[in-house]
LUMVEXFI-948617 format. One record per atom (N, C-alpha, C): atom name; chain; x, y, z; residue in three letters. Coordinates in Angstrom, 1 decimal, padded with zeros to 4 digits. Example, Ala and Ser with C-alpha at 12.3 -4.5 7.8 and 13.67 -1.06 7.14 Angstrom:
<rs>
[r 'N'; 'A'; [013.2; -005.7; 007.8]; 'ala'] [r 'CA'; 'A'; [012.3; -004.5; 007.8]; 'ala'] [r 'C'; 'A'; [013.2; -003.3; 007.8]; 'ala'] [r 'N'; 'A'; [012.8; -002.2; 007.1]; 'ser'] [r 'CA'; 'A'; [013.7; -001.1; 007.1]; 'ser'] [r 'C'; 'A'; [012.9; 000.0; 007.9]; 'ser'] 
</rs>
This chain:
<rs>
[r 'N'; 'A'; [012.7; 006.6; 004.5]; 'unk'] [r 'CA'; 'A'; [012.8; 005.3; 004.0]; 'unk'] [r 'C'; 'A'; [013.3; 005.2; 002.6]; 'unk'] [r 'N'; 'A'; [014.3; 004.3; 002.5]; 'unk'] [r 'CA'; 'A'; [014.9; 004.4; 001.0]; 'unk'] [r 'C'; 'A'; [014.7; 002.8; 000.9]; 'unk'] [r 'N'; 'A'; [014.5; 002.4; -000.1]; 'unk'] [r 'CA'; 'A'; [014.9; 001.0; -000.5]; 'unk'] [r 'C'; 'A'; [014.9; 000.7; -001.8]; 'unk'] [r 'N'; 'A'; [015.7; 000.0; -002.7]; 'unk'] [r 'CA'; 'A'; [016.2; -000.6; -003.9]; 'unk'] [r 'C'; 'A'; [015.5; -001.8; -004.2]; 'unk'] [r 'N'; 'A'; [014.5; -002.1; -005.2]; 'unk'] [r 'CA'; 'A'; [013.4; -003.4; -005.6]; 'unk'] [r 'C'; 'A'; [014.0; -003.8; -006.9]; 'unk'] [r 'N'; 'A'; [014.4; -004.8; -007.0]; 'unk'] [r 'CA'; 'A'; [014.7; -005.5; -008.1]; 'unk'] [r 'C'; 'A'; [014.0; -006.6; -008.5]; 'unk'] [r 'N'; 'A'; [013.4; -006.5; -009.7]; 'unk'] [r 'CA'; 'A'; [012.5; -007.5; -010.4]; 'unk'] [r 'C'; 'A'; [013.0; -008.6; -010.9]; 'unk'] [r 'N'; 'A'; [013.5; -010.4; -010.8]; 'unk'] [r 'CA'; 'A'; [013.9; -010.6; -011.5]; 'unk'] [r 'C'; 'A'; [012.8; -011.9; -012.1]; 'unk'] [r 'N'; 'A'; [012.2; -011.7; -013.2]; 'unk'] [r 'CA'; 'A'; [011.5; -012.1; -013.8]; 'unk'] [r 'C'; 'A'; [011.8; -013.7; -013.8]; 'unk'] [r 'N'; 'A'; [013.0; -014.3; -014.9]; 'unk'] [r 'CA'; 'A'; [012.8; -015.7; -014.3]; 'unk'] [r 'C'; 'A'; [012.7; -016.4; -013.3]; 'unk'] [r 'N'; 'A'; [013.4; -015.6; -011.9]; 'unk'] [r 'CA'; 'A'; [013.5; -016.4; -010.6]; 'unk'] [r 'C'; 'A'; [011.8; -016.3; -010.2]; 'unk'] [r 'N'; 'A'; [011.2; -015.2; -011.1]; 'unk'] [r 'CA'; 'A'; [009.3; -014.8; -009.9]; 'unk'] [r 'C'; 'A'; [009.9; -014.1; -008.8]; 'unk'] [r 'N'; 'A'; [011.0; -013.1; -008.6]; 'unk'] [r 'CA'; 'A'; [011.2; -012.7; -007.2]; 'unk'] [r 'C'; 'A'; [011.2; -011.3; -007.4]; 'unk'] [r 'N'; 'A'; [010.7; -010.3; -006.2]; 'unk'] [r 'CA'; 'A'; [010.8; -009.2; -006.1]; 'unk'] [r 'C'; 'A'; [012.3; -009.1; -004.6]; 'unk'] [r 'N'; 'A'; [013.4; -008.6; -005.1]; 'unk'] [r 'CA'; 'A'; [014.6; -008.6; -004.1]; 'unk'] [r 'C'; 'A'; [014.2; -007.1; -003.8]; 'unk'] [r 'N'; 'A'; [014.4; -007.2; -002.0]; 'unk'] [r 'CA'; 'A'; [014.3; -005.8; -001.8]; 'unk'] [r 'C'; 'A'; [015.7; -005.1; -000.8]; 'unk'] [r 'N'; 'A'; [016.4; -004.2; -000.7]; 'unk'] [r 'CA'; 'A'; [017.3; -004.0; 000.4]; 'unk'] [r 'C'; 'A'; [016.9; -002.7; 000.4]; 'unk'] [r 'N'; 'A'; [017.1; -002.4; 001.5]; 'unk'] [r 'CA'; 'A'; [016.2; -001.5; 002.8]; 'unk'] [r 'C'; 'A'; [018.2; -000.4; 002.9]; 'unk'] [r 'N'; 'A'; [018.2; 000.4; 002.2]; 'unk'] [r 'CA'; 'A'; [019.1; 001.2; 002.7]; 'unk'] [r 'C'; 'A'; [019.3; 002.5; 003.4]; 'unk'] [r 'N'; 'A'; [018.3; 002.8; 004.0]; 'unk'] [r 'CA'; 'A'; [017.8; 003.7; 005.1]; 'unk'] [r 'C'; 'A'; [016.3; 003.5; 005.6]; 'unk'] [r 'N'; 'A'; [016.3; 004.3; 006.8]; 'unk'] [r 'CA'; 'A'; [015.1; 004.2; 007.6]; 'unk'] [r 'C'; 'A'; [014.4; 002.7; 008.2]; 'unk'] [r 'N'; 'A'; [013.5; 002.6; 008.6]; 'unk'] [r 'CA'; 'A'; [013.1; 001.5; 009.4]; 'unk'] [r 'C'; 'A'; [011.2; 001.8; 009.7]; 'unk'] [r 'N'; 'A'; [010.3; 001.0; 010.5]; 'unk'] [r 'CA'; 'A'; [009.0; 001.3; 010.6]; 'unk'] [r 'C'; 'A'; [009.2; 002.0; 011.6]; 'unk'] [r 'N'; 'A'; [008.6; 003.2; 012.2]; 'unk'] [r 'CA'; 'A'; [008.7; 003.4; 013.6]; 'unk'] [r 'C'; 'A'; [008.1; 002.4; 014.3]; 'unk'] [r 'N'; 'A'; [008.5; 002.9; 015.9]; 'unk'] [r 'CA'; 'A'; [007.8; 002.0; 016.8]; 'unk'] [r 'C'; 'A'; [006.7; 001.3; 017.1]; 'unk'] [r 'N'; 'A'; [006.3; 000.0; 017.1]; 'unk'] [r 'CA'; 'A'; [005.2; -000.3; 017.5]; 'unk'] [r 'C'; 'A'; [004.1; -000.1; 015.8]; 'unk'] [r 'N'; 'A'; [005.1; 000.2; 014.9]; 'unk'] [r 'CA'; 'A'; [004.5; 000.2; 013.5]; 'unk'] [r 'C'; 'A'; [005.0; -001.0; 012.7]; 'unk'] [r 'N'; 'A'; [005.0; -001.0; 011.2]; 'unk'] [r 'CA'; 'A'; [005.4; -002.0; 010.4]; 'unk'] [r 'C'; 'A'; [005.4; -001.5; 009.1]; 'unk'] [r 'N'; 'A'; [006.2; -002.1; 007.9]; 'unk'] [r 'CA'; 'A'; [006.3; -001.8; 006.8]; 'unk'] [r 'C'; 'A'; [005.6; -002.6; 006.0]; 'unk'] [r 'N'; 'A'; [004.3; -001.8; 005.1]; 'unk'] [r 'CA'; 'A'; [003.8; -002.9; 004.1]; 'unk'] [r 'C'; 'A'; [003.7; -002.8; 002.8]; 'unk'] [r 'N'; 'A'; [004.3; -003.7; 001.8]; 'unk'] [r 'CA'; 'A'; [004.5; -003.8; 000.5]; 'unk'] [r 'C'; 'A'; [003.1; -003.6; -000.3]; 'unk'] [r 'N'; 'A'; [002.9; -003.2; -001.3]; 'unk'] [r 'CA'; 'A'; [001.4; -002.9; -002.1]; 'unk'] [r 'C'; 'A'; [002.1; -002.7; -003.4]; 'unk'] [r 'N'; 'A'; [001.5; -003.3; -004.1]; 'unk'] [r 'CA'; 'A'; [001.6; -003.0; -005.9]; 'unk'] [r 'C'; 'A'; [000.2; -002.4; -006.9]; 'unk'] [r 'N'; 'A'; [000.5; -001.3; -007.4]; 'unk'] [r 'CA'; 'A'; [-000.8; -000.4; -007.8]; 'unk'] [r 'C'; 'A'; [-000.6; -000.7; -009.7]; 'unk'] [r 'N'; 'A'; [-001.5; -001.0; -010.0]; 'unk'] [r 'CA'; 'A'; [-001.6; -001.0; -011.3]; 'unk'] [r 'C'; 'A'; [-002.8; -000.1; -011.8]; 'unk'] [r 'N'; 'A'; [-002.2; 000.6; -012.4]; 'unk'] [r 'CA'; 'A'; [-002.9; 001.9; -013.5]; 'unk'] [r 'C'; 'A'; [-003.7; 002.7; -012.3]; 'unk'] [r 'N'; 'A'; [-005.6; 002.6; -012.3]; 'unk'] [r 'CA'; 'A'; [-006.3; 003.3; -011.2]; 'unk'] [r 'C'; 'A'; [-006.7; 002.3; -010.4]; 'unk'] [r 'N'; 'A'; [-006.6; 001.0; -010.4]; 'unk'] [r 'CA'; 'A'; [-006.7; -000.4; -009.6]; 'unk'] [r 'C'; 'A'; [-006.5; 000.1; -008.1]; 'unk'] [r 'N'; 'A'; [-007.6; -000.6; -007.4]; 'unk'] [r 'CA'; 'A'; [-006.9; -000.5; -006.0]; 'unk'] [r 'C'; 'A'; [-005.8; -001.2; -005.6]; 'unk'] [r 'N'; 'A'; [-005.0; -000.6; -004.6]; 'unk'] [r 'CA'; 'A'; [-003.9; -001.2; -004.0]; 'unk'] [r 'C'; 'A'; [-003.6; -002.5; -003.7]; 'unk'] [r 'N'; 'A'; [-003.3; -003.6; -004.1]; 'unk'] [r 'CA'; 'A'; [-003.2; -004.8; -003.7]; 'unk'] [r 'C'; 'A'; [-001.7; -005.7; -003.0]; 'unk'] [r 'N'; 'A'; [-001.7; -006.1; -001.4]; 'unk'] [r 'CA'; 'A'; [-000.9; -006.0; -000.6]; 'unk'] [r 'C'; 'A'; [000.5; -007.1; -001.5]; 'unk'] [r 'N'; 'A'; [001.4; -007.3; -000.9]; 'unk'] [r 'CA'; 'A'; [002.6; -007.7; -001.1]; 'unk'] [r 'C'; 'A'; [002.8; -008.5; -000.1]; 'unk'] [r 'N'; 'A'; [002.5; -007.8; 001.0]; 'unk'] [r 'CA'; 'A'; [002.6; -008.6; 002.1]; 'unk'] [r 'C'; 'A'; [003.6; -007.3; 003.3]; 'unk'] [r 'N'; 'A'; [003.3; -008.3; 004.6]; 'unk'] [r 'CA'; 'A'; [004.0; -006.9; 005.6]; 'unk'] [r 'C'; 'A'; [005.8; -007.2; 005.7]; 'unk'] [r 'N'; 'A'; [006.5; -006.5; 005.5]; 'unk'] [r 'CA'; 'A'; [007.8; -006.7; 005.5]; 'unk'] [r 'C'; 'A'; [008.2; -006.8; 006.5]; 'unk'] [r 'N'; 'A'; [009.6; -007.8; 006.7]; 'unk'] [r 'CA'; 'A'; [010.3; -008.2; 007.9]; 'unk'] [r 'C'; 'A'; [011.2; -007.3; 008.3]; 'unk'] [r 'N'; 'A'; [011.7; -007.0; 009.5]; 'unk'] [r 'CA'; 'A'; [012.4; -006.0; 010.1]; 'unk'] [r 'C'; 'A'; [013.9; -006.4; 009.2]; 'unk'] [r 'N'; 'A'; [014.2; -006.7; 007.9]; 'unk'] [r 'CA'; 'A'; [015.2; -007.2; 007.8]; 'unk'] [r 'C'; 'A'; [015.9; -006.1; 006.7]; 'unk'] [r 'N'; 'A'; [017.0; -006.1; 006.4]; 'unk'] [r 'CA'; 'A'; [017.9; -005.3; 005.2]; 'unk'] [r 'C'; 'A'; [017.1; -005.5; 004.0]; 'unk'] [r 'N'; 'A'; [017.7; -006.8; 003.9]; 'unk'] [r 'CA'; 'A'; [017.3; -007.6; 002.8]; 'unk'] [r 'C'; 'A'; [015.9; -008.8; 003.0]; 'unk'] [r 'N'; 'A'; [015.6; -008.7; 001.5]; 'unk'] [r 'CA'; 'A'; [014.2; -009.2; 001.8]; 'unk'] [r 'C'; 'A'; [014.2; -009.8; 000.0]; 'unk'] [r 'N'; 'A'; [013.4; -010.8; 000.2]; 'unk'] [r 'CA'; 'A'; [013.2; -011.7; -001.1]; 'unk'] [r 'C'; 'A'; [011.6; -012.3; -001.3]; 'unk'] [r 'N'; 'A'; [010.7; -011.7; -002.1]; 'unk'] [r 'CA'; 'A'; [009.4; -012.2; -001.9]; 'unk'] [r 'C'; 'A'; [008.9; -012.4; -003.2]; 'unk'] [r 'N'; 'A'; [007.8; -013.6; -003.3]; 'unk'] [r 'CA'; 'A'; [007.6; -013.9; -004.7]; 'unk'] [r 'C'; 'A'; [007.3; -013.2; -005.2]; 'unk'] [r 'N'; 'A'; [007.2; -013.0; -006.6]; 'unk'] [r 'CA'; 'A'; [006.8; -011.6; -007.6]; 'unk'] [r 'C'; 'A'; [005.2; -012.4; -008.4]; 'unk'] [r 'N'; 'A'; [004.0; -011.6; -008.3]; 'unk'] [r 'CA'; 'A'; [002.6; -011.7; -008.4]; 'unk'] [r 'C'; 'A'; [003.2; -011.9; -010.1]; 'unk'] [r 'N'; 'A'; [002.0; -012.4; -010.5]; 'unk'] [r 'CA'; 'A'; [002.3; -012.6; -012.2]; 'unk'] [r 'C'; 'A'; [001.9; -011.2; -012.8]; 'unk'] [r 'N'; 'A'; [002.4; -011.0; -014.3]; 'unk'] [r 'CA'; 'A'; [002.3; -009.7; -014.6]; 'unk'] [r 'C'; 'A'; [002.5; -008.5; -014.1]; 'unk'] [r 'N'; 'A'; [003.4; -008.9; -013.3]; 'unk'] [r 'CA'; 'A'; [004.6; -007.3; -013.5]; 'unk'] [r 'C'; 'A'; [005.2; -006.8; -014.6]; 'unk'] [r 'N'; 'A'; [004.8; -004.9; -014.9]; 'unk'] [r 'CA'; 'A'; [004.9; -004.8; -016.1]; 'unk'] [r 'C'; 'A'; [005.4; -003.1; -015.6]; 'unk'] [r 'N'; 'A'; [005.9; -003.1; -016.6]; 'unk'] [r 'CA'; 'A'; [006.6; -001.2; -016.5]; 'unk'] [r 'C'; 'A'; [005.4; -000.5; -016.3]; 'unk'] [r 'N'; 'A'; [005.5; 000.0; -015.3]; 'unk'] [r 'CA'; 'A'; [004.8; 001.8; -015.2]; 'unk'] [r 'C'; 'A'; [003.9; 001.1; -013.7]; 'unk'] [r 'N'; 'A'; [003.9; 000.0; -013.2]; 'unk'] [r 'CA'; 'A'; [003.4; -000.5; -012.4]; 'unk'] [r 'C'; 'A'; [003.8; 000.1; -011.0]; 'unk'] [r 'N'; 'A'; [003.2; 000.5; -009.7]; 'unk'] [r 'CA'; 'A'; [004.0; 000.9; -008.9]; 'unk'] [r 'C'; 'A'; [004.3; 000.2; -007.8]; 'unk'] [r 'N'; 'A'; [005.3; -000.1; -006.9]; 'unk'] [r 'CA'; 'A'; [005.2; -000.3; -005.5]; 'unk'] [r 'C'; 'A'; [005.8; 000.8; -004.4]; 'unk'] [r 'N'; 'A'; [004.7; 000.3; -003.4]; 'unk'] [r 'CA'; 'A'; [004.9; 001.3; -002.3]; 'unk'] [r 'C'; 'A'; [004.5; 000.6; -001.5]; 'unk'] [r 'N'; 'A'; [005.5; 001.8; -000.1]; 'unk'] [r 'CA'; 'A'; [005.4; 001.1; 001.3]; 'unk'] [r 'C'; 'A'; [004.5; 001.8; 002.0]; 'unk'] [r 'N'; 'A'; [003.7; 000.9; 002.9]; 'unk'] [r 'CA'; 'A'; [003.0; 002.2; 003.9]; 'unk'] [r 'C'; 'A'; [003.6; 001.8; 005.4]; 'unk'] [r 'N'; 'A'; [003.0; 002.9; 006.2]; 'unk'] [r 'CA'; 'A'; [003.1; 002.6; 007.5]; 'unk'] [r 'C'; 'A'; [001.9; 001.9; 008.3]; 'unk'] [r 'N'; 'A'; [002.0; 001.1; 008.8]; 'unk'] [r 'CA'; 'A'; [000.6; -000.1; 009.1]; 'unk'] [r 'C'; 'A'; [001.3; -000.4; 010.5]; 'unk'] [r 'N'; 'A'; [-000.3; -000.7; 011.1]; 'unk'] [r 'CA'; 'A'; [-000.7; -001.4; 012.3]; 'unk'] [r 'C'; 'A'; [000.7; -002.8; 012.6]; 'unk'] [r 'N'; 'A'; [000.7; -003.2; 013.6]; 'unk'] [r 'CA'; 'A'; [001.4; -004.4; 013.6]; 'unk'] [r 'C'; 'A'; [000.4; -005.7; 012.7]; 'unk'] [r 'N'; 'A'; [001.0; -006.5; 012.4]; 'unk'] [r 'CA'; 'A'; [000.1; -007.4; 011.3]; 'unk'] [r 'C'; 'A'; [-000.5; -006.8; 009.9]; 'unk'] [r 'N'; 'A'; [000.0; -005.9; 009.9]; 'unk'] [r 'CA'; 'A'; [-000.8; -004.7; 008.8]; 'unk'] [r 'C'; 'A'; [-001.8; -004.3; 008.3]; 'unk'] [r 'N'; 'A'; [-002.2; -003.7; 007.4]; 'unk'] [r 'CA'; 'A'; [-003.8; -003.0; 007.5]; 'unk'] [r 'C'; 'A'; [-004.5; -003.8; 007.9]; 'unk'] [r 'N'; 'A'; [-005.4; -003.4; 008.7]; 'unk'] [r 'CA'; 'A'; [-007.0; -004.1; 009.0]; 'unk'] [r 'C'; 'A'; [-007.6; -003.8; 007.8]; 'unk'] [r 'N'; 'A'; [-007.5; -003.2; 006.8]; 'unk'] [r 'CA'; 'A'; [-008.8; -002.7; 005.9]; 'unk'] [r 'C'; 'A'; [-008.1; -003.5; 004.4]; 'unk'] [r 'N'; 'A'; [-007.2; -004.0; 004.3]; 'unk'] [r 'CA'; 'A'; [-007.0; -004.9; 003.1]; 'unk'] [r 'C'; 'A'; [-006.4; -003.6; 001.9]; 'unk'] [r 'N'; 'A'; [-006.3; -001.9; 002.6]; 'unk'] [r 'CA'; 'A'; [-006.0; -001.0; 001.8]; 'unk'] [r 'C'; 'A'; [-004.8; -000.3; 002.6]; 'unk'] [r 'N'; 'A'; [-003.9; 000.4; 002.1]; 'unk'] [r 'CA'; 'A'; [-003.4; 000.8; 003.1]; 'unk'] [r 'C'; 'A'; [-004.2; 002.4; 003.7]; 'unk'] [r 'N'; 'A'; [-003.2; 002.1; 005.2]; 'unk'] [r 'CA'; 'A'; [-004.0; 003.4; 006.0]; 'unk'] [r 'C'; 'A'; [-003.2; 004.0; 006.4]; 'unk'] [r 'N'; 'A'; [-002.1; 003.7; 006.7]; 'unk'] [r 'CA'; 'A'; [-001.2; 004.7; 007.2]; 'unk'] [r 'C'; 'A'; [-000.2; 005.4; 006.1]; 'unk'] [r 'N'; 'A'; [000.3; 005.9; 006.3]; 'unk'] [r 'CA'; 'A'; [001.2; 007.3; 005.5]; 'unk'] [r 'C'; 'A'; [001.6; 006.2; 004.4]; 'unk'] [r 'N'; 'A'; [002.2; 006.6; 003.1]; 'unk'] [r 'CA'; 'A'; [003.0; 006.5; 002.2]; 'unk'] [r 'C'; 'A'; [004.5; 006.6; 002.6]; 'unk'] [r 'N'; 'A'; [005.6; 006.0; 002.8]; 'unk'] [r 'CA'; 'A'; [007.0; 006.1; 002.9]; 'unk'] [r 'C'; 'A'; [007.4; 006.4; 002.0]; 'unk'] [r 'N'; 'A'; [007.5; 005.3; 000.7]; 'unk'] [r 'CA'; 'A'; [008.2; 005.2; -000.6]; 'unk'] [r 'C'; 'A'; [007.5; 004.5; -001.1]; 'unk'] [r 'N'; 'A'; [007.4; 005.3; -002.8]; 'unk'] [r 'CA'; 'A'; [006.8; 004.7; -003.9]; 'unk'] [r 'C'; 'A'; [008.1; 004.8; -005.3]; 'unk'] [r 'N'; 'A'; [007.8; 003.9; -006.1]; 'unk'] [r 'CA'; 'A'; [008.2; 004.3; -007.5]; 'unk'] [r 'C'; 'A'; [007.7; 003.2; -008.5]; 'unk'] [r 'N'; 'A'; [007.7; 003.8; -009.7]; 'unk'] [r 'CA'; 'A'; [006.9; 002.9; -011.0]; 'unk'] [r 'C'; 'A'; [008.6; 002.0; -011.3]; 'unk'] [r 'N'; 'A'; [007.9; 000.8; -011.8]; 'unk'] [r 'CA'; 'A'; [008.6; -000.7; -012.2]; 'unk'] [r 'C'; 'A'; [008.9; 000.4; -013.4]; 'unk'] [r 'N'; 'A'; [010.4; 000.0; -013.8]; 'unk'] [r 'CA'; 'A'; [010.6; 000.1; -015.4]; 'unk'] [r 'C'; 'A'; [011.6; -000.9; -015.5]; 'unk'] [r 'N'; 'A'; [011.8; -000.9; -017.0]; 'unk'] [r 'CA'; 'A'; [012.7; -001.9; -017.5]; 'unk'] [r 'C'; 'A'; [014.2; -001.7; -017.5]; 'unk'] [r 'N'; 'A'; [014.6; -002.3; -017.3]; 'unk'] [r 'CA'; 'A'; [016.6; -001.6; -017.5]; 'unk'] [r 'C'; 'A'; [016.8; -002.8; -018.3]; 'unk'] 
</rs>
């Protein structure tokens, strides 16, 4: 799974395009944003789509991470993720 997240702060949007891979079957892709040793807090489950545009939570800030997991249909039952890690990386500023 590769995908490119672009922050853009005045619009509040997190832009995402999905340039390889997909959820496997009968699975789903779910967004989470980790701050420092904080538990994981969801994003929400992503649409089978390239591109994707979802509001950005207040206080996004460099060194913050997002990552995808692999989740149930409807996504985690446990409000944490449970299935595998796909892709992660920390927010920075450009």
């Amino acid at each position: 799974l590769r995908l490119l997240a672009v922050y853009d702060s005045a619009a509040g949007e997190v832009r995402l395009t999905r340039t390889a891979g997909s959820a496997a079957d009968g699975r789903v892709l779910q967004l989470w944003l980790i701050a420092g040793d904080a538990a994981p807090v969801s994003l929400g489950v992503l649409p089978d789509q390239d591109r994707v545009v979802i509001p950005a939570p207040a206080g996004l800030t460099e060194g913050m991470v997002l990552a995808v997991s692999d989740e149930p249909p409807g996504g985690s039952p446990t409000g944490q993720p449970t299935g595998a890690v796909l892709a992660a990386g920390p927010l920075s500023d450009l």
